[in-house]
C-alpha positions in Angstrom: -8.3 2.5 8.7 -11.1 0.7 6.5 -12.6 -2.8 6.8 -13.4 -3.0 2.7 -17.0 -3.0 2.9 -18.4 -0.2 0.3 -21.0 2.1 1.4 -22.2 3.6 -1.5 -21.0 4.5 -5.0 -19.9 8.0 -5.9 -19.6 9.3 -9.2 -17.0 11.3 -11.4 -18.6 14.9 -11.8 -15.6 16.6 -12.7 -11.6 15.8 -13.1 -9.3 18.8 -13.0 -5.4 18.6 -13.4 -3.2 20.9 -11.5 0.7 20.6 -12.2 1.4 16.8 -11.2 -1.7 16.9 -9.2 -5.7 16.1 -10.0 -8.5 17.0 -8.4 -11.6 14.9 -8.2 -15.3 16.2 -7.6 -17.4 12.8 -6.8 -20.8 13.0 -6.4 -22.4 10.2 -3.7 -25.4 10.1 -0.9 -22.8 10.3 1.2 -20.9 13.6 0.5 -23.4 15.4 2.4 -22.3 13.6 5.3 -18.5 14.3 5.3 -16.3 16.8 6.6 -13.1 18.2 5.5 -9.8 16.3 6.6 -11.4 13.8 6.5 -10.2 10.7 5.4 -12.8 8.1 2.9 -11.5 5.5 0.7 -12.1 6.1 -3.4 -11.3 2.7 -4.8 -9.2 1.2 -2.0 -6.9 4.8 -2.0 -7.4 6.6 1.2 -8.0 10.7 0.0 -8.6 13.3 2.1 -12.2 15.4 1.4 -10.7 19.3 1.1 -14.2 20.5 0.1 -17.6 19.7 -0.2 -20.4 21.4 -2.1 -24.3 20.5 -2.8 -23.6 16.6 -3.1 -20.5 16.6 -4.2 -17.0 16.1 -1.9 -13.5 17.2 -3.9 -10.4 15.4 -3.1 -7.3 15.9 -4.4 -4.2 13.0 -6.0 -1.0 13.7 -6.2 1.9 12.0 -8.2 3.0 9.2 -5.9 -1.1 8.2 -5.5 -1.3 8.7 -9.3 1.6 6.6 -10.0 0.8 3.9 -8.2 -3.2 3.6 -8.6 -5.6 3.2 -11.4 -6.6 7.2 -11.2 -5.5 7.8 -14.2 -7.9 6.1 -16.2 -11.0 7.6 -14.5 -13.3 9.7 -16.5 -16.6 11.7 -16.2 -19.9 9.6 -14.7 -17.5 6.8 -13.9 -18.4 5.1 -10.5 -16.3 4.7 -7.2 -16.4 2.4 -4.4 -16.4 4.8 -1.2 -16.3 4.3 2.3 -15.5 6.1 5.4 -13.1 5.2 7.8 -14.2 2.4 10.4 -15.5 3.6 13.8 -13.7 2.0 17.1 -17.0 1.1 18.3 -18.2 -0.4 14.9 -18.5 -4.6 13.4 -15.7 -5.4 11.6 -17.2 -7.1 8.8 -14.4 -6.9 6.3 -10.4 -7.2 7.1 -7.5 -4.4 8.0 -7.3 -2.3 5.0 -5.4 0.8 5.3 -6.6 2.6 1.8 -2.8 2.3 0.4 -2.7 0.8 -2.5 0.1 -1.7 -3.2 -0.1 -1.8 -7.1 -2.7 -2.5 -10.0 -3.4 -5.6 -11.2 -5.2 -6.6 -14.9 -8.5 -8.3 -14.9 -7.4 -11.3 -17.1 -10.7 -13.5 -16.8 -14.8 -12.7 -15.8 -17.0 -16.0 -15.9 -20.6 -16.1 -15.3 -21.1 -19.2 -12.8 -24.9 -18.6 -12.9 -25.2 -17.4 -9.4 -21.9 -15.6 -9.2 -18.9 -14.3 -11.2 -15.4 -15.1 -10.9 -12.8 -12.8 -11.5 -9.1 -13.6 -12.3 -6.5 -10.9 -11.6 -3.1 -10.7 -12.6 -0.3 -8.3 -11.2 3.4 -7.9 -11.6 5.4 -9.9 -8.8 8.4 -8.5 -8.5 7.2 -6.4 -6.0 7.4 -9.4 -3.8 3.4 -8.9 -2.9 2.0 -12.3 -2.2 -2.0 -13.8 -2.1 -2.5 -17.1 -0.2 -5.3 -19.0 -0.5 -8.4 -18.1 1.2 -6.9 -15.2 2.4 -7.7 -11.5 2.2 -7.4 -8.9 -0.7 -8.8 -5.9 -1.1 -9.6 -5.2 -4.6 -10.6 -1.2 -5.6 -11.3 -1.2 -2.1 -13.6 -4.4 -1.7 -12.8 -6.8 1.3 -12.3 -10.2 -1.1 -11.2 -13.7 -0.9 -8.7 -15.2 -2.6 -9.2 -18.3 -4.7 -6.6 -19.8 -7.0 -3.6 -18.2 -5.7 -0.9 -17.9 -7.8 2.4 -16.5 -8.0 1.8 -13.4 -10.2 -2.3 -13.7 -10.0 -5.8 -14.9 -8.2 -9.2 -15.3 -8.4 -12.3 -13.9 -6.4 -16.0 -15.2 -6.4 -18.0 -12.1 -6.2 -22.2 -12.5 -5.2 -24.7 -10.8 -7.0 -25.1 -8.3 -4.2 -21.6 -7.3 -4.3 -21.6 -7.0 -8.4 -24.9 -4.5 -7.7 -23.4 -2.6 -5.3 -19.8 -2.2 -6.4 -18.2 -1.0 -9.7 -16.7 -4.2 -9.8 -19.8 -4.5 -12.7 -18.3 -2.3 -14.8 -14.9 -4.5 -14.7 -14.5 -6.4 -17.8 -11.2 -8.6 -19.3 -8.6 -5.2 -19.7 -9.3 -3.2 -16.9 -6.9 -2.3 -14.2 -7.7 -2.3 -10.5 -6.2 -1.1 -7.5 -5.2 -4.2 -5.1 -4.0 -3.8 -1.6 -2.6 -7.0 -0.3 -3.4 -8.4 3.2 -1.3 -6.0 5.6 -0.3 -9.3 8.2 0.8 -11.0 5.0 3.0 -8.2 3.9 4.8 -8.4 7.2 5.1 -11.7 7.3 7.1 -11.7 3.8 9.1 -8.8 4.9 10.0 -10.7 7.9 11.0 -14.0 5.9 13.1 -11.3 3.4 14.9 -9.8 6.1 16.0 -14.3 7.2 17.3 -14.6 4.0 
C-alpha cells in the first residue's frame, strides 16, 4: 500500500521486451536502498524489484499491466515517480493508493496560474470510475485533488514543489497518465451498482 507521496524520480536506463513482457532498468537515489520482492510504485503501478545493480533496480511488466497503464510509451532517460510502500508506523500524508492502476486518462488542458498549474484530465467513463469533488486521485502515482469534476474528466492544481519534484513537468496537452481512482469511492459505486 502507498500514500501517493513521491520520493524521488528514477530514470529509464534501459527497456527490454521479452515475449508479451518488458523489463525496465530505472535508475534512482533510491535503488540502492531496495531489495528484491519488493514492492515500489513506478508511476502509480505497483512492480516488484527482481534485481538491483550499481544504482539501478529492474522490474519487470507484463501484458495485463501493459494493457492497462501508460508503459508503453516510456522511453530511454524518461523520468518516473517512485515510491516505496508506506511503513505501519509511518504519517500518512497522502490517501489509500494501492499502486493498481484503473485506466489512463489524456491531459486535455495545462494553464499557468502564476503560482501554480492546473491540469485537466480526461478519461473514458464507461468504466463506471467516478471523481467527486475535492476528493482524491492519484495521478502517475501523485496523491491529487480533484477540482472540476466531471463525468468523463477533472482538474488538479499542482504547486511548484510538486511540478519540481514529479514528472508531472514533463506532462504537456497529449500525454497519457496512469489514474487510480479513490479506492472508498470505487466501493461505494459498486455498492450503488449492485441496488440497481
Amino acid at each position: 500500500m502507498f500514500t501517493g507521496i513521491i520520493e524521488t524520480l528514477g530514470k529509464v536506463k534501459n527497456i527490454v521486451k521479452e515475449d508479451t513482457n518488458i523489463h525496465l532498468f530505472i535508475e534512482s537515489t533510491l535503488s540502492n536502498e531496495l531489495k528484491i520482492d519488493q514492492s515500489v510504485s513506478h508511476n502509480g503501478i505497483c512492480l516488484t524489484v527482481v534485481g538491483i545493480e550499481n544504482n539501478i533496480h529492474q522490474v519487470t511488466a507484463i501484458d495485463e499491466t501493459l494493457q492497462k497503464t501508460n508503459l508503453n510509451d516510456l522511453k530511454i532517460d524518461d523520468e518516473m515517480n517512485i515510491e516505496r510502500c508506506t511503513q505501519a508506523n509511518g504519517r500518512f500524508d497522502g490517501h489509500i493508493v494501492q499502486g493498481h492502476v484503473d485506466q489512463v486518462a489524456t491531459c486535455i488542458g495545462k494553464q499557468d496560474l502564476d503560482g501554480s498549474f492546473l491540469f485537466t484530465f480526461q478519461y473514458d467513463p464507461s468504466l463506471q470510475n467516478i471523481t467527486v469533488e475535492k476528493g482524491s486521485i492519484t495521478v502517475n502515482g501523485i496523491s491529487l485533488t480533484v477540482v472540476n469534476s466531471k463525468i468523463d474528466q477533472f482538474s488538479v492544481a499542482i504547486i511548484p514543489y510538486t511540478i519540481e519534484h514529479t514528472n508531472l513537468k514533463h506532462v504537456e496537452v497529449g500525454t497519457e497518465v496512469n489514474l487510480e481512482f479513490d479506492i472508498i469511492g470505487k466501493y461505494v459505486s459498486k455498492i450503488m451498482a449492485l441496488r440497481d
